[in-house]
C-alpha positions as CSV (number, residue, x, y, z in Angstrom):
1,X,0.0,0.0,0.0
2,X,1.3,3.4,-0.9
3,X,1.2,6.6,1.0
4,X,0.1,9.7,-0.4
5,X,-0.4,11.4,2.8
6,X,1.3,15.2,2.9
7,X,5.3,15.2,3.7
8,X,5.7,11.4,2.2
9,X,6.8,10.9,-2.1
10,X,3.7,9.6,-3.5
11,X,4.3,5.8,-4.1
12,X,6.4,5.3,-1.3
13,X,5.7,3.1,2.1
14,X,6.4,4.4,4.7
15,X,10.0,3.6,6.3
16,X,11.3,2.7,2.8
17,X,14.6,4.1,1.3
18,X,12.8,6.7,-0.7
19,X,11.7,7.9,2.8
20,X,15.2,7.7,4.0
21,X,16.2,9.4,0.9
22,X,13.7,12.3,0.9
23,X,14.4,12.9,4.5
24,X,18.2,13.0,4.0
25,X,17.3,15.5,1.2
26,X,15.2,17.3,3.2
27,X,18.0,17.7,5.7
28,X,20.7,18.6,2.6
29,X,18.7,21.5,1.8
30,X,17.7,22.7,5.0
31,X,21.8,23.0,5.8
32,X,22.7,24.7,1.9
33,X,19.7,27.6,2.7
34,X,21.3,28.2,5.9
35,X,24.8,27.5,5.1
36,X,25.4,28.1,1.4
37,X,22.5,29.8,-0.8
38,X,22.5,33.6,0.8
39,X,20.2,35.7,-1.1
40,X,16.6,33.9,-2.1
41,X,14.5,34.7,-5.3
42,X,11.0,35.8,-3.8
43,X,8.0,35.9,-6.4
44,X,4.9,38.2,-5.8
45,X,2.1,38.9,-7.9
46,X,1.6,42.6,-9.4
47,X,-1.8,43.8,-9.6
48,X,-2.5,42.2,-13.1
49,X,-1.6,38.7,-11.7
50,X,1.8,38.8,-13.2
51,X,4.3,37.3,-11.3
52,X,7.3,39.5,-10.5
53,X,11.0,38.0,-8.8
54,X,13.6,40.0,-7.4
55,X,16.5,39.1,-5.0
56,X,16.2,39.5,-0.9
57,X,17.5,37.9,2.5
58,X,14.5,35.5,3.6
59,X,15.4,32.7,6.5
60,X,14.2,29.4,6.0
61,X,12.9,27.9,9.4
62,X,12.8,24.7,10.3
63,X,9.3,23.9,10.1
64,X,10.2,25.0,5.7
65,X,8.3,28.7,7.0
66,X,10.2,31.9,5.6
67,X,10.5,34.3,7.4
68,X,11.8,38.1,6.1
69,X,11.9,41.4,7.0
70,X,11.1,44.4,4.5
71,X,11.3,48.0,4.7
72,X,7.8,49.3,4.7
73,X,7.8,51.2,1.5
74,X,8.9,48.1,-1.0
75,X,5.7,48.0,-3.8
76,X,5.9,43.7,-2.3
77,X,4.2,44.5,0.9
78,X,0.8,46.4,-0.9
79,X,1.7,43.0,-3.5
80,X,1.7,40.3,-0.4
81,X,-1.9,42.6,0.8
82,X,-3.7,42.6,-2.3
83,X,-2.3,38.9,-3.3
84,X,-0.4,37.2,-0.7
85,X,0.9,34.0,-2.7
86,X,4.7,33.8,-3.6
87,X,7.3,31.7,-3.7
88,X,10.5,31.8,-2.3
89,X,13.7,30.1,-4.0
90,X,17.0,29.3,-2.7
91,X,19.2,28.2,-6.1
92,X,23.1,27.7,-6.1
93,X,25.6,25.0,-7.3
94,X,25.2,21.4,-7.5
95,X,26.0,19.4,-4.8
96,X,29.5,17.7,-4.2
97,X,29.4,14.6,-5.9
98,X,26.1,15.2,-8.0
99,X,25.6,13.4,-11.2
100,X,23.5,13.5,-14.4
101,X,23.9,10.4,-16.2
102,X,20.3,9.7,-17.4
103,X,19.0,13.6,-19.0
104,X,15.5,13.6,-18.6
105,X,15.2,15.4,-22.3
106,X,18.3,17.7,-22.9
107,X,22.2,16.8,-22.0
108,X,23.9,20.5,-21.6
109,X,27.1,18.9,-20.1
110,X,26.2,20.4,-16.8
111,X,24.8,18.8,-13.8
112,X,22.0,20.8,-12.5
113,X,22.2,23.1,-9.8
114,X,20.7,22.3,-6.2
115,X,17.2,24.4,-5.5
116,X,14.8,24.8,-2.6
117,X,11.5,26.4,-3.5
118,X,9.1,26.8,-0.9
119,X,5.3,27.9,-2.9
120,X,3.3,30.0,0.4
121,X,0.7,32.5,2.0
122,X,3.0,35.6,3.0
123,X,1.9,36.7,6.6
124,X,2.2,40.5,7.8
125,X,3.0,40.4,11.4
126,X,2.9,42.3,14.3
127,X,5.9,44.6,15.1
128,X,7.3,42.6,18.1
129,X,7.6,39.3,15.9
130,X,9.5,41.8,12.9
131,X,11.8,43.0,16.1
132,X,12.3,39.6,17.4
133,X,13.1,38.4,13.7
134,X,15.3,41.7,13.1
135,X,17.2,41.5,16.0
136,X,17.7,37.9,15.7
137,X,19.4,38.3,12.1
138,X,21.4,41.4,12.2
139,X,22.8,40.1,15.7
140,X,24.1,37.2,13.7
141,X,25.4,38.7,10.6
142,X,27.7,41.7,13.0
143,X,28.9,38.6,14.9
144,X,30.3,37.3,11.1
145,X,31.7,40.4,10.7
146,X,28.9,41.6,8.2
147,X,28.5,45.3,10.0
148,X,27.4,47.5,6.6
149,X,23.8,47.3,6.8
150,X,22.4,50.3,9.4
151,X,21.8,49.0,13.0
152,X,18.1,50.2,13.7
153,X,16.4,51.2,17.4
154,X,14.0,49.2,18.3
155,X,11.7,52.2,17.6
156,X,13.6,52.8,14.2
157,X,12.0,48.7,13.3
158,X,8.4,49.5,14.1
159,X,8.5,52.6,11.5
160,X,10.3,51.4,9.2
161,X,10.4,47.5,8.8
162,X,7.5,45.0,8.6
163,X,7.9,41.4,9.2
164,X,6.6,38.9,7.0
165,X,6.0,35.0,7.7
166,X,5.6,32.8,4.7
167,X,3.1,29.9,5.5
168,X,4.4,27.0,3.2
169,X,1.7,25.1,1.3
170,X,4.4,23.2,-1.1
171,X,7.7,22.9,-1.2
172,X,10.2,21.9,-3.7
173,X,13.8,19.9,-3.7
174,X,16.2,19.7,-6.6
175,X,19.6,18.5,-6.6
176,X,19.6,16.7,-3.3
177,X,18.8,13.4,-4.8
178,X,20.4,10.6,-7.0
179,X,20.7,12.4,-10.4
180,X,18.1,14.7,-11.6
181,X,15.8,13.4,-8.7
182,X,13.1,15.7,-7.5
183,X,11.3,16.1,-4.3
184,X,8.0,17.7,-3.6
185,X,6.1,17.6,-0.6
186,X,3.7,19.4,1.7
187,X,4.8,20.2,5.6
């Protein structure tokens, strides 16, 4: 008997090595986000339904939420109120070790790179959760030595910054896999 049921790769039994696999790529691209990616691709709808991508910090948590914080004036955030689907995306280069033996269609002599697309609702939250969020990131980044972006008051946060949580409804896995293996999933 298979299991379809959200989280699992349709077709798979529960406890097999397609599980094992999925969770181990789940876990691969969990680490790149945090470790290796750096700047996401977030997509937004414009008020004619057109989708429209630009390049932003957005954290990954571990529960495949996004979490991000915008300065209040960016044309996304009256996007995200009208229309609050997007899609965030994490690409970079393929994995260590990665193959592409078997093309599905084309062989460009490249092996493809690894990418984490996580397909949500986008959240506006409340100023303390954008503080907490804020305060949590740009504490990091000083301690790596990152100090070029301004260090805001916490009053200087509630005018200027809103916080925005990405509710995942699908998520998306390339490159973490055997080959050109895929994995899709609901959390």
């Amino acid at each position: 008997m298979s299991d379809t049921t959200p989280g699992s790769t349709p077709g798979t039994t529960p406890g097999t090595t397609a599980d094992a696999t999925e969770a181990t790529a789940r876990a691969l691209a969990q680490r790149f986000v945090r470790d290796e990616a750096g700047f996401a691709q977030l997509t937004t709808l414009d008020a004619r339904g057109y989708p429209v991508t630009r390049t932003m910090t957005a954290f990954l948590l571990d529960e495949w939420s996004v979490a991000t914080v915008q300065r209040r004036g960016h044309r996304r955030i009256e996007q995200w109120r009208r229309r609050p689907q997007t899609e965030v995306t994490w690409v970079g280069s393929p994995r260590p070790g990665a193959t592409n033996e078997r093309p599905h269609v084309f062989d460009l002599g490249r092996l493809p790179p690894r990418v984490v697309a996580v397909r949500g609702e986008a959240v506006l939250m409340p100023p303390g959760w954008t503080e907490q969020v804020y305060r949590a990131a740009v504490t990091a980044q000083r301690a790596r030595g990152n100090t070029r972006a301004p260090l805001r008051s916490p009053e200087e946060v509630a005018a200027d910054l809103v916080g925005v949580l990405i509710r995942p409804v699908r998520v998306r896995l390339e490159g973490f896999g055997d080959g050109a293996q895929s994995f899709t999933f609901v959390p």
